[in-house]
C-alpha positions as CSV (number, residue, x, y, z in Angstrom):
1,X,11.3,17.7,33.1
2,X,12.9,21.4,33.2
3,X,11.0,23.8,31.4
4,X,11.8,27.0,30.1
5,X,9.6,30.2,28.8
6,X,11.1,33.1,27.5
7,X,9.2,36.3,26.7
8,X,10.4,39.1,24.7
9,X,8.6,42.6,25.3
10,X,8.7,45.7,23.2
11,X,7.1,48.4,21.3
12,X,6.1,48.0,17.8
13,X,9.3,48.0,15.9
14,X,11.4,47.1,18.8
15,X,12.8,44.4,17.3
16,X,11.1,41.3,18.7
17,X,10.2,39.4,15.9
18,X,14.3,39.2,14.2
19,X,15.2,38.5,17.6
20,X,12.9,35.8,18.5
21,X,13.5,34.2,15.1
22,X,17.7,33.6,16.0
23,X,17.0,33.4,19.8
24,X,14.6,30.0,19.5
25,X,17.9,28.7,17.1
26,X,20.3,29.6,19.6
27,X,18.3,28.6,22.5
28,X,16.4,25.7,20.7
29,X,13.0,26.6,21.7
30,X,10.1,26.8,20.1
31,X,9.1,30.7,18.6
32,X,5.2,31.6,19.3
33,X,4.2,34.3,17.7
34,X,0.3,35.2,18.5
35,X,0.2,36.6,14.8
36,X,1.7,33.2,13.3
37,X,-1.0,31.4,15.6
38,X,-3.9,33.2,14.1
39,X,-2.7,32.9,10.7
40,X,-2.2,28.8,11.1
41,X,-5.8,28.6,12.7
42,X,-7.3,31.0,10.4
43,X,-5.7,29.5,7.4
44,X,-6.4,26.0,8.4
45,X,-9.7,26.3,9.0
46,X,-9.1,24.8,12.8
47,X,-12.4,24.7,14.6
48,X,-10.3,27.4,16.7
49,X,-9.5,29.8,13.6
50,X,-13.7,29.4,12.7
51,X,-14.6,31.1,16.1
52,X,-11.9,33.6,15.5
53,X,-12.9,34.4,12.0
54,X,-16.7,35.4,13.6
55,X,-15.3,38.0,15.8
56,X,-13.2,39.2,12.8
57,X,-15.9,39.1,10.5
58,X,-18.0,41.3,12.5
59,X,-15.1,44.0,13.4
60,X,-14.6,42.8,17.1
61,X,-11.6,42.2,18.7
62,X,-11.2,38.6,19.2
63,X,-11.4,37.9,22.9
64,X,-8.8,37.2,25.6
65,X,-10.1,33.3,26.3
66,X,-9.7,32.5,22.8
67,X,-6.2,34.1,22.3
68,X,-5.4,31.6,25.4
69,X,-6.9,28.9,23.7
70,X,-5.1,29.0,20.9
71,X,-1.6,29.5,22.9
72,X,-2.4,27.1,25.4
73,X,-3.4,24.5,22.3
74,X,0.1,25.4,20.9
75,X,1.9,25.2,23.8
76,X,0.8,21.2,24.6
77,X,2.9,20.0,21.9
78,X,5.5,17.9,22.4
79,X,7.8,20.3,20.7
80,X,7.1,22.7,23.6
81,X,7.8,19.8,26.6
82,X,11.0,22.1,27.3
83,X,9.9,25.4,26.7
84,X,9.3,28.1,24.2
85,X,9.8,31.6,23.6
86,X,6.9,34.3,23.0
87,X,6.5,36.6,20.9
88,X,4.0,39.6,21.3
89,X,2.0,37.7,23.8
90,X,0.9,38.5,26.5
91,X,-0.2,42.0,25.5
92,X,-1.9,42.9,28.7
93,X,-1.7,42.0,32.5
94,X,-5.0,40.6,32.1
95,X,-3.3,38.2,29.7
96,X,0.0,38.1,31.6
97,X,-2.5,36.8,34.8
98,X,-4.0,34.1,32.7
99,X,-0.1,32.8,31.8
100,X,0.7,33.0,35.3
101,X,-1.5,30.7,35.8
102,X,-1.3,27.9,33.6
103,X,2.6,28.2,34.3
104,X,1.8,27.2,38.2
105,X,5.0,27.9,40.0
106,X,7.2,28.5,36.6
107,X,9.0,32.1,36.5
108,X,9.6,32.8,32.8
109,X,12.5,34.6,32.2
110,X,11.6,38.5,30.3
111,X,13.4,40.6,28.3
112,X,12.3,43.7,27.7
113,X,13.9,45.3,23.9
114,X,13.9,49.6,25.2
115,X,13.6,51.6,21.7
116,X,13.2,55.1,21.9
117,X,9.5,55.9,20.4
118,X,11.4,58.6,18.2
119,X,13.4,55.7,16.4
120,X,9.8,53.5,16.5
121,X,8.2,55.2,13.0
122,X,11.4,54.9,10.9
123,X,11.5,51.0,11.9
124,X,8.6,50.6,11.4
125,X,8.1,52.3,8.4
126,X,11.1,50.7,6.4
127,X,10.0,47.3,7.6
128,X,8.7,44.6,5.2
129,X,7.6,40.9,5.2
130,X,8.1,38.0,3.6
131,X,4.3,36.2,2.2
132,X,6.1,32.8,2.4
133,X,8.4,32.5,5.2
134,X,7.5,35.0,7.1
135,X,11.1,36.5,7.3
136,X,11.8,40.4,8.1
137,X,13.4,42.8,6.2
138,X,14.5,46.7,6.2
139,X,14.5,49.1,3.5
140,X,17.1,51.0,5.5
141,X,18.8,48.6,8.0
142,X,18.6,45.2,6.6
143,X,17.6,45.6,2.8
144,X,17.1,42.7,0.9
145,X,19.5,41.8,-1.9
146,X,16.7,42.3,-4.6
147,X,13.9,44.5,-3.7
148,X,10.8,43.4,-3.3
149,X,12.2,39.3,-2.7
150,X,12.9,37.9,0.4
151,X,16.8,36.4,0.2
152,X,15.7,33.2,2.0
153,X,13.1,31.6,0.1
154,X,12.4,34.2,-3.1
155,X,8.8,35.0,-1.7
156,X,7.6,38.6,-2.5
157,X,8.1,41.3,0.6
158,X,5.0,43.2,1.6
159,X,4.3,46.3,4.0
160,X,1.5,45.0,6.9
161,X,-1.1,47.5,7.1
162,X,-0.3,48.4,10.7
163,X,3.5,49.3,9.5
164,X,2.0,52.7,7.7
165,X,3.6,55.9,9.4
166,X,-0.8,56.8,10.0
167,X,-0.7,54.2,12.5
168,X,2.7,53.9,14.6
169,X,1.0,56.5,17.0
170,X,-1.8,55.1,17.7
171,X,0.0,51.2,18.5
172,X,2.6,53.1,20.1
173,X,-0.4,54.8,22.5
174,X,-1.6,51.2,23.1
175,X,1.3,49.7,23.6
176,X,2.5,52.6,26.5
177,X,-1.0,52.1,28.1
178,X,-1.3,48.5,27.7
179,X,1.7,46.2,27.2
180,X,4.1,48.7,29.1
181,X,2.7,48.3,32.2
182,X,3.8,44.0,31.8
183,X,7.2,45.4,32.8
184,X,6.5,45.9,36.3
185,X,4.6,42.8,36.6
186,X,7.2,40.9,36.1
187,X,9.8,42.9,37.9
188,X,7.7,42.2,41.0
189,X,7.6,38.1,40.0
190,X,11.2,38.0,39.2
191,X,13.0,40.7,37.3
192,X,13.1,42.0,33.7
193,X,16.0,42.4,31.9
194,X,16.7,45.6,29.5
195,X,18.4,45.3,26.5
196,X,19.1,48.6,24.5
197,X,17.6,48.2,21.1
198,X,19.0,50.6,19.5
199,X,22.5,48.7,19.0
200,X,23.1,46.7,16.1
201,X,21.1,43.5,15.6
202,X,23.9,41.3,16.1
203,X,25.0,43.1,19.8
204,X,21.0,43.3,20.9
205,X,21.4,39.3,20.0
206,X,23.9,39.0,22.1
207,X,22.7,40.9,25.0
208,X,19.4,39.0,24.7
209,X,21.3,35.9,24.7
210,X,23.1,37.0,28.0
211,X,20.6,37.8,29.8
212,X,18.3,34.7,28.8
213,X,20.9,31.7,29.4
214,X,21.7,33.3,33.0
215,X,18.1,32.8,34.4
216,X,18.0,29.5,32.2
217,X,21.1,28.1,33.6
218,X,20.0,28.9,37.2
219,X,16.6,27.7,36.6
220,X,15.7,24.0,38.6
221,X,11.7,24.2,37.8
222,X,10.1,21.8,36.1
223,X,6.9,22.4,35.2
224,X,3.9,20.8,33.0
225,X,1.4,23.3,31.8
């Protein structure tokens, strides 16, 4: 069976997340979000989510080999037997390594979402959450019809804690000395396609789109991890 995986890479406020969301639709794979997996395992009380929560507990971060766990636990569902598309993950090359190797010979197809870190703290700023559905909003760019509700299910919108303008520097800082370096990791392994991201959300769409089904289309692995 073919299989496709599709990563999206980005700074904070890039973009990823509304992206991801109408590119599994269009693409009809499966949307991993690391976030979304520690949330399910933490609020289900998984025996996964209990080692997590010890590291948390104590203030540490929780460690590389567990993160995989619970991706590579996720991933081994039937709904992901063609492929999915992820989210935030990986975050480093240490991370990227460990996928590149439970892909085998697989070349997943990356995307990487270019924002300028001067339009970062203004995204991420405005940006707000749905508690129930997990949908995104923008106080600015894509306000909700009544504040403080999300126009999809009614939930109430919140601001994360890391979306306060006190720490967009430091996760942009991480993100330049971490995550950035991903993109010539895979440009050795196969190529990374840019997408400007400060177009309209409909046009970045679009060029994500394009630049995904290409390497999709062309693709002939098939590949069981």
């Amino acid at each position: 069976m073919s299989k496709n995986v599709v990563i999206l890479v980005g700074a904070p406020g890039a973009g990823k997340g509304t992206q991801a969301v109408r590119l599994s639709q269009a693409l009809e794979l499966p949307h991993i979000s690391t976030g979304d997996l520690f949330r399910a395992n933490l609020a289900g009380g998984t025996a996964l989510g209990d080692r997590a929560r010890s590291f948390m507990d104590q203030g540490e971060l929780v460690p590389d080999e567990l993160v995989l766990e619970m991706l590579f636990d996720r991933v081994a569902q039937e709904d992901c037997q063609k492929g999915y598309l992820l989210d935030g993950f990986p975050r480093t090359i240490a991370q990227a390594e460990a996928l590149e190797a439970r892909l085998g010979d697989l070349v997943p197809t990356v995307v990487d979402i270019q924002v300028p870190d001067s339009d970062i703290e203004q995204r991420i700023v405005g940006r707000r959450m749905c508690k129930e559905c997990g949908a995104i909003f923008h106080l600015t760019f894509n306000a909700p019809a009544a504040e403080g509700t999300c126009d999809t299910c009614s939930g109430a919108l919140y601001q994360r804690k890391d979306d306060t303008k006190e720490v967009v520097r430091t996760r942009l800082e991480e993100y330049h000395s971490k995550t950035a370096p991903l993109i010539a990791f895979y440009t050795e392994r196969g190529g990374v396609s840019e997408v400007d991201g400060r177009q309209q959300p409909d046009l970045v769409f679009e060029a994500c789109l394009a630049s995904i089904q290409g390497p999709i289309q062309g693709s002939g692995h098939g590949v069981s991890i």
